[in-house]
N, C-alpha and C positions, 0 to 999 in steps of 0.2 A: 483248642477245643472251644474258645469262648465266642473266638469269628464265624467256627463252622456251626454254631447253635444261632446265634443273633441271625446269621444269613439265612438260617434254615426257616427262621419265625418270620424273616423279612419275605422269603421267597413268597409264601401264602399268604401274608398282609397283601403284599402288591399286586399280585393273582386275581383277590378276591377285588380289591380296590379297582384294578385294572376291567374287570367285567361288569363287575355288581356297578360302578362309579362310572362306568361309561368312556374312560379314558385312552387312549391305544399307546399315549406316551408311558403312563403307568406300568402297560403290558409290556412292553420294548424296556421297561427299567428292571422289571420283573425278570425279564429275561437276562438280564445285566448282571443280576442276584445269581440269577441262576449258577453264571459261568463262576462268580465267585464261591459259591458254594463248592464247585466242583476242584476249584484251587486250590482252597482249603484243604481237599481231602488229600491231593497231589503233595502239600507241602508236609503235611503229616504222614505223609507215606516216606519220599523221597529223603527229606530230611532229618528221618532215624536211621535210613543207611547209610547215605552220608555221614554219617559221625562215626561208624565202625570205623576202628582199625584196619591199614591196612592186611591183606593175605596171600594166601599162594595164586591165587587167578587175579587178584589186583595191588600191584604191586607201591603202587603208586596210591592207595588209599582208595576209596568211593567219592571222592570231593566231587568228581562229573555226577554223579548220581542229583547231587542238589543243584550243577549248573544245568541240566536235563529239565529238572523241575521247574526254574526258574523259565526257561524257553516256553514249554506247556504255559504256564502261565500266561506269559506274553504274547503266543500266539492265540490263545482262548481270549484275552483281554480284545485285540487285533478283530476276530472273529465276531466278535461279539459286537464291536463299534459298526463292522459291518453291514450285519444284521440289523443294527438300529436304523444306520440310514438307508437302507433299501425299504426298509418301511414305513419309513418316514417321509419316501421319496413316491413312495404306490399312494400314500393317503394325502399329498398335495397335491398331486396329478388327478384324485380322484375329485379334491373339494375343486380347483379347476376346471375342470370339467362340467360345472354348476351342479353337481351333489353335497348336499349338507349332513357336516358332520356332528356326530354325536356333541353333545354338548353335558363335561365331567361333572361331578358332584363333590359336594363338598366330604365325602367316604375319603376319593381320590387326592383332594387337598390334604387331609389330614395326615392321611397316609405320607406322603412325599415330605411333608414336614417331620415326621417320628424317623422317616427312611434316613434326610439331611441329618439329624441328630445322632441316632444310633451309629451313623458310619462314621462321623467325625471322630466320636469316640472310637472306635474301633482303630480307626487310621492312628490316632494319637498312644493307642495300648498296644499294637500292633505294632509299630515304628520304634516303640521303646523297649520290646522284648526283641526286637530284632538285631539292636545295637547290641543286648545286651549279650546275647548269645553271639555275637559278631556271622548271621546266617543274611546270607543279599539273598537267597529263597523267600525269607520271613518278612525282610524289608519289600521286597519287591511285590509280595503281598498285602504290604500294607499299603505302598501306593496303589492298590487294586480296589482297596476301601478306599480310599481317598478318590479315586475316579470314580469309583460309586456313588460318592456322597454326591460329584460335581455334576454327573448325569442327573440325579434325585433336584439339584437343584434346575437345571434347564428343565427339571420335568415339572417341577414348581409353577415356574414362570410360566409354562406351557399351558399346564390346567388353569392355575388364576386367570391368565388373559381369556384365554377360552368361556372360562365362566361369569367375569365381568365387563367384557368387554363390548359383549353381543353375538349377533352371531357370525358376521362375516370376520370376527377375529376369532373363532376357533379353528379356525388352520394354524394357528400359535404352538398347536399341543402336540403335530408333528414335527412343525420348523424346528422345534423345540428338539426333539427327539434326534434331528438331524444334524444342529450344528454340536450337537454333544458327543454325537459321533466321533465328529473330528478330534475331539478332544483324546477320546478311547483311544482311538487308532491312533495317534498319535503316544501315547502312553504306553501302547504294546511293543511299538516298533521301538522305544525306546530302552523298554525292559528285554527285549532279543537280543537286539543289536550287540550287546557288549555278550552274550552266550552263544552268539554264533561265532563270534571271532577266538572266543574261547575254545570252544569245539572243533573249532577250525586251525588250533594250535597255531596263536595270531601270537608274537613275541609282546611284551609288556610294553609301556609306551617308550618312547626314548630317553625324558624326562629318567625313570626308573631307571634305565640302563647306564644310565652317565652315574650315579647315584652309587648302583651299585660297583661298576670302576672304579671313582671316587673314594670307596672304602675301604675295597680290596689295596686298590693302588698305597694307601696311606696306611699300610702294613710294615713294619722295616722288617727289609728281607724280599719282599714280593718284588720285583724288579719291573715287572708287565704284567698286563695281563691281555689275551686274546681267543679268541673263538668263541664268545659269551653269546649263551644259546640261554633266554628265558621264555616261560611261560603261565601260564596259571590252570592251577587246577583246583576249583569249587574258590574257598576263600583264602586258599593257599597258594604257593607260587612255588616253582623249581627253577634252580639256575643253576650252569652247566660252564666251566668256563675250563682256560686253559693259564694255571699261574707261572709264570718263570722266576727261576731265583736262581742263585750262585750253584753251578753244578757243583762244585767243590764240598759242599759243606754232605754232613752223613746225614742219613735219611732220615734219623728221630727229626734233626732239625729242621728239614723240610716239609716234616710229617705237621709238628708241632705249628709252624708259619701254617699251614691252610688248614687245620683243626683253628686256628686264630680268627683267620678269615670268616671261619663256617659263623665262628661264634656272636663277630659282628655282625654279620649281616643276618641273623636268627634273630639278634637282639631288634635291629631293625624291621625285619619282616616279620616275624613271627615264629614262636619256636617249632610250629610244624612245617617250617621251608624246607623243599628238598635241596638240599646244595651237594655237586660235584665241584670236586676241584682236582684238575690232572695237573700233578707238578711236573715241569721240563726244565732242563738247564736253561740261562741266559746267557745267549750268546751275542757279546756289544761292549761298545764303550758306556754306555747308559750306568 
């Protein structure tokens, strides 16, 4: 609530900053605000279903519901960098052209210094309720303040030069607008990237997978293990594997060996991991 309020008071600072101040980098930052505003709402929605329980129509919990959110975000982050430099790119083609651009005011400056502030904080309150809740939604929204602050600052640099430099340096106030672009887009693609492979029921790294053999294997009793099928689901993970042990021994004992396993590796991952484990005889000299 406290990012979706400061965003909402930043939207109309930068708005009004952006017109009344003369600025179009302002406007293009404004519109920056915008998309985080709109996150905001995303992550406060997605984020309280996420946390139900699983039920009979989702068996497996709502954990996608927050990796769902997290995407939204990333692609609107994505969208938004876009946006900046397609019109950052119309308004240096335009001062090119020998048309003279506005020239910002010191409304716009001040602005973009309150924007750099308020969002540092935001990223810094944001990033540490995120850990705290263990939510990559929350986190990933905080890097969304934090790319805001760093647009706020290319738009800094953008209006100052523009304002003291003269006039044939206010094309600064879109280059500005444009290489900060890069920056966004870059930042979105980097907040999808790990929710599309999720969604796309991408196995955990391999790293992980050795890790998790590693612990099962070091069970006495477990003899192998094979068919290890991982994946993630929101901040959680499911593993699926296949234990062998001494066919001989009665099933409590076999039950109790991957009830052992489950416990390790919960202790490890977290206690809402889903873990199968299909006991088979071992058949070998091993």
């Amino acid at each position: 609530m406290t990012g979706t309020a400061v965003n909402a008071i930043l939207i109309v600072l930068k708005f009004v900053a952006g017109i009344v101040g003369r600025s179009s980098a302002m406007v293009a930052d404004a519109v920056h605000s915008l998309s985080n505003f709109v996150t905001d709402v995303i992550v406060l929605v997605f984020v309280k279903i996420a946390g139900k329980p699983r039920d009979k129509s989702h068996d497996y919990g709502h954990g996608k519901f927050e990796t769902l959110a997290t995407l939204i975000i990333g692609l609107i982050l994505a969208v938004a960098g876009v946006a900046l430099m397609i019109n950052g790119i119309k308004l240096v083609i335009h001062s090119l052209q020998g048309n003279e651009l506005p020239c910002p005011t010191w409304l716009a400056l001040v602005i973009a210094v309150v924007s750099i502030l308020s969002k540092e904080w935001l990223y810094r309150y944001t990033a540490k309720k995120g850990k705290e809740v263990n939510s990559q939604a929350v986190v990933a929204n905080a890097w969304h303040h934090c790319s805001d602050a760093v647009s706020s600052g290319g738009t800094l640099v953008g209006i100052a030069g523009a304002m003291f430099l003269g006039e044939h340096w206010r094309i600064l106030d879109p280059l500005a607008a444009i290489v900060v672009s890069f920056f966004i887009i870059k930042s979105g693609y980097d907040i999808m990237k790990p929710c599309l492979n999720e969604l796309l029921e991408a196995s955990l790294p391999e790293s992980y997978e050795q890790e998790i053999l590693d612990l099962v294997k070091g069970i006495e009793g477990i003899k192998d293990v094979h068919n290890l099928r991982t994946r993630r689901i929101g901040n959680d993970i499911a593993i699926d594997m296949h234990a062998k042990m001494d066919g001989n021994q009665s099933l409590v004992e076999a039950h109790n060996k991957a009830t052992l396993a489950e416990k390790v590796l919960r202790n490890r991952f977290g206690d809402k991991s889903i873990i199968n484990i299909h006991m088979e005889p071992y058949v070998g000299s091993k």
